[in-house]
C-alpha positions in Angstrom: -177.1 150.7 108.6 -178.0 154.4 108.0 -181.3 155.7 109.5 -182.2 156.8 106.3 -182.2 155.7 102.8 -181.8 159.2 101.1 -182.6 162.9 102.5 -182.9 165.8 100.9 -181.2 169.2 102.4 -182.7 172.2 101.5 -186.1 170.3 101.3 -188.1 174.2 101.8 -186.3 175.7 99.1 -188.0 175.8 95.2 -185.8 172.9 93.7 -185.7 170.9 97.1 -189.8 171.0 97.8 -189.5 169.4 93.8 -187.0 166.7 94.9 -188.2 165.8 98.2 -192.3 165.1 96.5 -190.6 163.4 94.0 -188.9 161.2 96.6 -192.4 160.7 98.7 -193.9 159.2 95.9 -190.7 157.5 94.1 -188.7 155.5 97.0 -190.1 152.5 98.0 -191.9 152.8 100.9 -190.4 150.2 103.1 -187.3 152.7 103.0 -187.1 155.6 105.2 -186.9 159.8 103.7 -185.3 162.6 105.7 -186.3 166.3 104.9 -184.0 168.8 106.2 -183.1 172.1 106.4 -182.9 175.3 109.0 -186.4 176.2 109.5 -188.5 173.8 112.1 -192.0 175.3 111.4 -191.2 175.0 107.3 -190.0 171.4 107.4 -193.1 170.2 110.0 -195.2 172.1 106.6 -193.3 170.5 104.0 -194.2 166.6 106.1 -197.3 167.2 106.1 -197.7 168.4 102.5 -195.9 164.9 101.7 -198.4 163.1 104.0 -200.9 162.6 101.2 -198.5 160.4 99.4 -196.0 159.5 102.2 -196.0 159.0 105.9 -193.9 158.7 108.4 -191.4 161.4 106.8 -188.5 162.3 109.0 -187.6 166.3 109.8 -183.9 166.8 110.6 -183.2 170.5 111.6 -179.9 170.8 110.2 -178.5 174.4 108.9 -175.9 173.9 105.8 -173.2 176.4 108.1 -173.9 174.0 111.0 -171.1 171.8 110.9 -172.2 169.2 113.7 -175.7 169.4 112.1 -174.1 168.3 108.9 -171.8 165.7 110.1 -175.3 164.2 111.9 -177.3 164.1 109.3 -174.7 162.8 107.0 -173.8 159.8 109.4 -177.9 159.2 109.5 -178.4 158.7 105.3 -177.2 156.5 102.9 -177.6 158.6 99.9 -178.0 162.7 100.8 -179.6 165.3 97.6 -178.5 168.5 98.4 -180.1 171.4 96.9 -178.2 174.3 99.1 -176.3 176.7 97.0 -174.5 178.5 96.4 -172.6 175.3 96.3 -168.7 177.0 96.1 -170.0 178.7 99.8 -171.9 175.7 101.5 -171.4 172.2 99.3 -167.5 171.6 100.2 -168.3 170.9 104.2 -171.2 169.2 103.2 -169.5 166.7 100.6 -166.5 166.3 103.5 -168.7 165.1 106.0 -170.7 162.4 103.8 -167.0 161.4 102.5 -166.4 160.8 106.4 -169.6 158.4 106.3 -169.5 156.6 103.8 -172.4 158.5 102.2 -173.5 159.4 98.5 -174.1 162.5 97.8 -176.0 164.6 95.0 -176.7 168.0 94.0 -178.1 170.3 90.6 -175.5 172.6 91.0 -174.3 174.6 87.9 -171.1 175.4 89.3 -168.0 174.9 87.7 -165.6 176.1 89.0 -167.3 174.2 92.5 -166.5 170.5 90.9 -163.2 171.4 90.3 -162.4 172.4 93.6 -164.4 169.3 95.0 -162.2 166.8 92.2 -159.1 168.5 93.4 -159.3 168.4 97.4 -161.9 165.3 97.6 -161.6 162.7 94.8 -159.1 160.9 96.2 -160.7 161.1 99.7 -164.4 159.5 98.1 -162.2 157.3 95.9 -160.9 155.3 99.0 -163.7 155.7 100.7 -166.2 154.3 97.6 -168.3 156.8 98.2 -169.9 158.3 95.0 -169.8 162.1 95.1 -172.0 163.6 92.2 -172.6 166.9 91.6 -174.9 168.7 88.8 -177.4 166.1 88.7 -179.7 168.5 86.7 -181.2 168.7 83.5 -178.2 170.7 82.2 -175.4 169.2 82.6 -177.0 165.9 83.4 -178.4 165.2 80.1 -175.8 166.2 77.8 -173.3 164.2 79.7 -175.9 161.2 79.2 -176.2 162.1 75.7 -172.6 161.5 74.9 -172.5 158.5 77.0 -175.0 157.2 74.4 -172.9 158.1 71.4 -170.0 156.3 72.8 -171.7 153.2 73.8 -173.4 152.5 70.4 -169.9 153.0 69.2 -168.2 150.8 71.2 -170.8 148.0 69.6 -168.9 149.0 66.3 -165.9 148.5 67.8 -164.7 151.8 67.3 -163.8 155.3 69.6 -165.6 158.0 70.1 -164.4 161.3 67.9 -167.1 164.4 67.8 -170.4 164.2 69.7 -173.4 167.0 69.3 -175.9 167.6 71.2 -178.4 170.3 70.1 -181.4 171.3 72.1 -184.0 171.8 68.9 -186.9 172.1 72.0 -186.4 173.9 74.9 -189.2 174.8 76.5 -188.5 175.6 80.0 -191.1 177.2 82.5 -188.8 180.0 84.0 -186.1 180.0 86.6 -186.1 179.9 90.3 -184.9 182.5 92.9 -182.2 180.2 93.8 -180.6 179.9 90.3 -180.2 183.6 90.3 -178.6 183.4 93.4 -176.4 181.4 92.9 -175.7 182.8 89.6 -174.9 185.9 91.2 -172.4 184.3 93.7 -170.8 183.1 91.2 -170.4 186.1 89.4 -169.1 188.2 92.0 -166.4 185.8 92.7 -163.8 187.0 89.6 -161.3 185.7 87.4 -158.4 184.3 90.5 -161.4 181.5 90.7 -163.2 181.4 87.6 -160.3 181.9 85.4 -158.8 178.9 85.6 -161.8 176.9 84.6 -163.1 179.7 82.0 -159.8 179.1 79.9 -159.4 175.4 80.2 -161.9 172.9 78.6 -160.1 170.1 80.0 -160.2 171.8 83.8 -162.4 168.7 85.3 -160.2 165.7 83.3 -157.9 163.5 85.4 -153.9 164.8 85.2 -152.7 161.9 83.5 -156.0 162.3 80.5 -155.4 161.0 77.0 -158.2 163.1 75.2 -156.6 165.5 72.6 -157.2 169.2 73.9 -160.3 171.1 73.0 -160.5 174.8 71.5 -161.0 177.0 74.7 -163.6 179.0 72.3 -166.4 177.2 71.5 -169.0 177.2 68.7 -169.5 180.6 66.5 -172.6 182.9 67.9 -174.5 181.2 65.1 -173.9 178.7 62.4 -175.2 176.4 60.0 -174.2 173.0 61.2 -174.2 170.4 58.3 -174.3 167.1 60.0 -177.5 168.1 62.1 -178.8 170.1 59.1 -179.8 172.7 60.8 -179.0 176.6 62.1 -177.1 177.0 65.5 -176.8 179.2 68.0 -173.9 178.8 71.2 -175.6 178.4 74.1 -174.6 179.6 77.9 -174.1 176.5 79.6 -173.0 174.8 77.3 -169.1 175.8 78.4 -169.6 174.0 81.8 -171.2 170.7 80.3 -168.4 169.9 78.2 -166.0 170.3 80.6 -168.6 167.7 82.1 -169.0 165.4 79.4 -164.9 165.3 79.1 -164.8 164.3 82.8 -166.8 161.7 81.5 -164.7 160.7 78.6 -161.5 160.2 80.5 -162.7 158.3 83.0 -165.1 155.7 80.8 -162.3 155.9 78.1 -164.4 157.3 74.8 -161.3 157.4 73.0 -158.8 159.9 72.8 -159.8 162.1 70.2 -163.4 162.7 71.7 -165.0 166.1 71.3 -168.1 167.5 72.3 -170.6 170.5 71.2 -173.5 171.8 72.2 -175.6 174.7 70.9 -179.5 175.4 70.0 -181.2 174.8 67.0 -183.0 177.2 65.1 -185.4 177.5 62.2 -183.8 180.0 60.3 -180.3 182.0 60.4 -182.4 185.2 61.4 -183.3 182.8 64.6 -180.0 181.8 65.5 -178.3 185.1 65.0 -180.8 186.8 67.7 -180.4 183.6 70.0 -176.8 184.0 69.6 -176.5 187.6 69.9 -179.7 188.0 72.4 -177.3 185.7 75.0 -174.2 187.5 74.9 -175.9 190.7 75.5 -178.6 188.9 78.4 -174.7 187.1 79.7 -172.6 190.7 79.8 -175.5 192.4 82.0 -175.5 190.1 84.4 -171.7 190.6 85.1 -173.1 194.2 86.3 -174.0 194.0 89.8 -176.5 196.3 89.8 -178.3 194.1 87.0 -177.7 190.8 89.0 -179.9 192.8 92.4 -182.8 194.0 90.4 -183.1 189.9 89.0 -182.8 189.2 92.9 -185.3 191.4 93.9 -187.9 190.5 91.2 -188.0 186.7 91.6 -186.9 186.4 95.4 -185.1 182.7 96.8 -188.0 180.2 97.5 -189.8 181.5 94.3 -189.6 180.1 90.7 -191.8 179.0 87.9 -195.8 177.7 88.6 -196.8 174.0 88.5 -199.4 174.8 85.8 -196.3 175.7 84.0 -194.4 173.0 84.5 -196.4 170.7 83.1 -196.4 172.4 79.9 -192.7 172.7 80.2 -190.5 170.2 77.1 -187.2 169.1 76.0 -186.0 168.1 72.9 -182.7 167.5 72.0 -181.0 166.2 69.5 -177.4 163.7 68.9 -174.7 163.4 66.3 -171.7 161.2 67.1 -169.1 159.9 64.6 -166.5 157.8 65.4 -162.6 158.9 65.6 -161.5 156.6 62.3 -164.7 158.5 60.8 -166.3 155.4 59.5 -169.4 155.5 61.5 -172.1 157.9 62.2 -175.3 157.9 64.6 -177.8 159.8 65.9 -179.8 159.5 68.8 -182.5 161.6 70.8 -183.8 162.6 74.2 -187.2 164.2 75.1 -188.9 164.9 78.0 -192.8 166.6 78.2 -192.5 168.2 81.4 -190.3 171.2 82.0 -186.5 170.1 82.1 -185.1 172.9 84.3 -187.1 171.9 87.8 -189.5 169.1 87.1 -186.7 167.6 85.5 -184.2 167.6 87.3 -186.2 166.5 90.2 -186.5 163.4 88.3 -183.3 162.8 87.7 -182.2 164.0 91.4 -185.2 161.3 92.5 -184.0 158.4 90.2 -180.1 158.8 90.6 -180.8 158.9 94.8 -183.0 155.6 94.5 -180.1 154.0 92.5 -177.4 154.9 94.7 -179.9 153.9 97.5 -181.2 150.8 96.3 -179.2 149.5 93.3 -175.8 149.0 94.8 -174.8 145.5 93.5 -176.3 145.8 90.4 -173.9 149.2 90.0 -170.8 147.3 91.5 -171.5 144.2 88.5 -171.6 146.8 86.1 -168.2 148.6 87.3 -166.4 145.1 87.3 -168.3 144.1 84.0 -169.1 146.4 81.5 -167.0 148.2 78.6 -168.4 151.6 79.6 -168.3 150.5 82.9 -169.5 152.8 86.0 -167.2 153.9 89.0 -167.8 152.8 92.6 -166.2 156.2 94.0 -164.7 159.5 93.8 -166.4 163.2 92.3 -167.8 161.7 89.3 -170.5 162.4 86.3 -174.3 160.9 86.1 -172.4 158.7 83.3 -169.3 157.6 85.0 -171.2 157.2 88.3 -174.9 155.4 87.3 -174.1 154.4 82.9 -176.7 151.9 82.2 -178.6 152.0 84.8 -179.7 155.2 85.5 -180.6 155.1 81.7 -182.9 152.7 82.2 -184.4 154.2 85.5 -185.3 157.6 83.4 -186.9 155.4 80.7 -189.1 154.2 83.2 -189.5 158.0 84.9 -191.0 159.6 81.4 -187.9 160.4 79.3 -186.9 158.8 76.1 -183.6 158.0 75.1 -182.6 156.6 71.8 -179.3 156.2 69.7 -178.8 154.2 66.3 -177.0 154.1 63.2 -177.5 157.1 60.8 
């Protein structure tokens, strides 16, 4: 048996310090919690700001370049959260080693063009090994991947494939972004089209080769629209490009139906709304492809810095479903809200609840792979939905979010 039940690498850093209190207060306390990271004198301060709420923390000093540090810690957890990007630069190693082990691993990254490389070198690797490897457990693409996972269960109950799914945010109101994000971000940018090209033009860049879904339009929604089925005005929305490449992931491997499709945009009050939305992010998304744009964001709001905890309380989501089934002969609709900010209370939360599942709710994840219709996955690079279904749906219930899906 591992040391530790779960630890969390890059436990200083803004969206780590989230994950790892979370974790203090969430895992039972009978189980043990690692913190780690590169700094000594910044972990020994992050233990004893968990001390209120959780002795007995363990520090690892473990750099994410540090390949023996890695392979040690890895070998010493069951389940390892890793908030260390960028995650194209420092996750691979990191997911190798916990492959090696036998252990779970998580992380928020946003990353494309990262999960494909992990799905093509890895997969295989974690499948054998039935080792779960699940990256961007965040609020986006988390939550839209969860969304259609809904969709496609109540349809199942009809007995019928999944065809379209929506998911429109009608509430987003984040507290900011982090240091970190932009960081990353910027890595990503600077990288160019040899790697981002390949998943840029291909929606279906994340499905298994031998997938059954029927191709999706590489352009995605207009800049703004009225949508008549959630009878409302739309605007596109950035990362919505990388979620439904993550929400087809899902599809093929839970079996949806072949003709699934999936959309998400932002909802608006008014086509003078949606047109600035739409507009206002394809100007905001060019500048940052200018270097010079991307090191005054870095400068102004540094790594280690992101939005206040007064403001994340007063953070909120709001999003909304439409699913229709392929034959077209049944409709639902369905919700999910959260009254915190999504972007880092959030996805602490969902970071927090997927680690305790993988760390504690084993069997009842193995039942459900062997069991269910929409049944889970012991291993391999795999979504929140194909990984945790069910049950992680229930553990967010329980954590403060609502989730809800019925008949139109």
């Amino acid at each position: 048996m591992p040391k530790h039940a779960v630890a969390v690498l890059g436990a200083t850093g803004f969206t780590g310090v989230l994950a790892a209190e979370y974790l203090a207060e969430h895992l039972d306390k009978s189980l043990s919690l690692a913190i780690a990271g590169r700094s000594a004198d910044k972990l020994e301060a992050m233990r004893r700001r968990l001390a209120p709420v959780r002795e007995g923390v363990d520090v690892v000093v473990a750099d994410a370049a540090d390949a023996a540090a890695i392979d040690a810690l890895a070998a010493s957890t069951a389940v390892l959260v890793s908030a260390v990007g960028p995650f194209w630069t420092h996750g691979p190693a990191i997911v190798e080693a916990c492959i090696r082990h036998g252990t779970h691993y998580l992380d928020c990254t946003g990353e494309t063009h990262f999960i494909k490389k992990l799905i093509e070198e890895l997969h295989d690797k974690a499948v054998a090994a039935k080792t779960v490897i699940m990256p961007a457990c965040a609020f986006e693409p988390f939550l839209p991947d969860l969304g259609a996972f809904l969709v496609a269960r109540h349809l199942r109950t009809k007995g019928a494939a999944t065809g379209t799914v929506r998911y429109s945010l009608v509430k987003l109101n984040a507290a900011g972004i982090s240091g970190g994000t932009i960081h990353s971000l910027s890595c990503t940018l600077a990288l160019g089209k040899a790697i981002l090209g390949p998943v840029d033009s291909n929606p279906s860049c994340l499905e298994p080769p031998d997938t059954s879904l029927a191709k999706q339009p590489v352009r995605g929604p207009p800049t703004y629209f009225y949508d008549r089925d959630l009878a409302s005005w739309q605007s596109w929305f950035v990362p919505a490009a990388g979620n439904i490449r993550l929400a087809r992931r899902s599809a093929a491997l839970l079996g949806y139906g072949p003709s699934f499709s999936f959309v998400e945009t932002l909802a608006h009050g008014n086509s003078v709304a949606a047109f600035f939305a739409g507009v206002g992010q394809v100007v905001v998304f060019s500048l940052l492809h200018l270097a010079f744009i991307r090191a005054l964001l870095a400068w102004l709001i540094p790594v280690g810095s992101g939005p206040s905890a007064a403001k994340m309380k007063t953070g909120s989501l709001d999003a909304r479903l439409f699913g229709e089934s392929a034959d077209k002969q049944h409709r639902c609709v369905g919700s999910i809200r959260y009254g915190q900010d999504p972007g880092y209370r959030g996805t602490a939360v969902l970071l927090g609840e997927a680690a305790i599942c993988l760390a504690t709710q084993g069997s009842e994840l193995r039942q459900a792979a062997a069991n269910r219709p929409l049944r889970t996955l012991e291993g391999g690079v795999l979504t929140g939905a194909s990984a945790l279904g069910n049950t992680i749906i229930e553990r967010l219930e329980r954590a403060g979010f609502e989730l809800h899906i019925d008949d139109e």
